[in-house]
C-alpha positions, 0 to 999 in steps of 0.5 A: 513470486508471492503476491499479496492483495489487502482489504483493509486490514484483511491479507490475501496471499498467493504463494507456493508454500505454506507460512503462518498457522493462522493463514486459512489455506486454500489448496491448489485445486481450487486456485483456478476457480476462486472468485472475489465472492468467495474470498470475501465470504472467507473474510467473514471469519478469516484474518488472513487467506493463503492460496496454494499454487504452483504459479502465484503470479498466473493464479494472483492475474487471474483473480485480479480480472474481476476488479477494474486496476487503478495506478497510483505512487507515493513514498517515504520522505526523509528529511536531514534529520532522519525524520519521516513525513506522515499524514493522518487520515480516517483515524489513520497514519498514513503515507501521502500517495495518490492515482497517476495521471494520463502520461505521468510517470510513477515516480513523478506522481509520487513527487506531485501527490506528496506535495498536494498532499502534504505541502512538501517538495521532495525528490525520489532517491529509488524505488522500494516496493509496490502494494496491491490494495482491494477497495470498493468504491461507491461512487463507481459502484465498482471494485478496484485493485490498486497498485501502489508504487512507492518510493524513498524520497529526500525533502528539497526543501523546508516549508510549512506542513499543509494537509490537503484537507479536501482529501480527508488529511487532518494532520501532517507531521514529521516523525522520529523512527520511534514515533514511526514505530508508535504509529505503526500500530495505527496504520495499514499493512501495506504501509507497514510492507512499505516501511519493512521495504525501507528497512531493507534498503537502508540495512544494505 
């Protein structure tokens, strides 16, 4: 199965087959030996990274045990009128997520950080995808892979949109497909991954 890790708005994928012309191939040879060195000094001049191997999942798990893995869940929020909830942070729009606790569950870490984060209550309908997100964090001096899981949520309730500013979260707002389309344009791919997850699902 392919996999793909993104740095910011930079892709790194693992895969069997060749896609887009604009990736910058690396052959299967060199997949063993590939460092998060090397990947980053590529990035320098490439948008987009595809690793040719004949086992994605062994070559994408080896290249992840050089980053310290980081769990967190959050999801799409529907409420009766086919809107969606989203938040705006670092001049972004965003979906509300954040790190699993010690013992919690995916699922109710999605249900707890949309509510701090967006003031919320909601409940998960089903899964709709994981994303793999490389960062580097000052604070620990350390580079993580964080693996997102995320859900397709119905709100349980109206109550008053409240951004949980002490995380950087300047706006929320519920959003029509159209204004979902618009802000698209000014969020991550991960976010724009989950939002095609979400598509399949409702095209069922």
């Amino acid at each position: 199965m392919e996999q793909t890790i993104y740095f910011q708005d930079k892709s790194l994928t693992f895969s069997r087959v060749r896609a887009a012309e604009t990736d910058f191939v690396i052959p299967s040879e060199e997949a063993a030996s590939l460092t998060r060195a090397k990947i980053l000094n590529f990035f320098e001049i490439h948008n987009s990274i595809r690793v040719l191997c004949d086992d994605p999942e062994v070559a994408f798990r080896r290249f992840g045990e050089e980053f310290t893995p980081i769990e967190a869940a959050g999801g799409v929020v529907v409420n009766g009128r086919g809107e969606w909830l989203m938040i705006r942070r670092n001049n972004r729009w965003d979906l509300p997520k954040g790190h699993v606790e010690a013992g919690e569950s995916f699922d109710r870490c999605a249900e707890r950080e949309i509510e701090e984060e967006t003031g919320v209550k909601a409940a998960v309908l089903r899964p709709l995808c994981d994303t793999w997100h490389a960062y580097f964090f000052p604070k620990t001096q350390r580079w993580e892979l964080k693996r997102t899981h995320w859900y397709l949520l119905r709100s349980t309730e109206r109550g008053e949109l409240k951004p949980q500013t002490e995380e950087g979260i300047v706006e929320v707002a519920w959003c029509t497909p159209n204004d979902v389309e618009h802000y698209l344009k000014e969020s991550y791919p991960t976010i724009r991954r989950v939002v095609e997850a979400l598509h399949r699902v409702v095209l069922r």
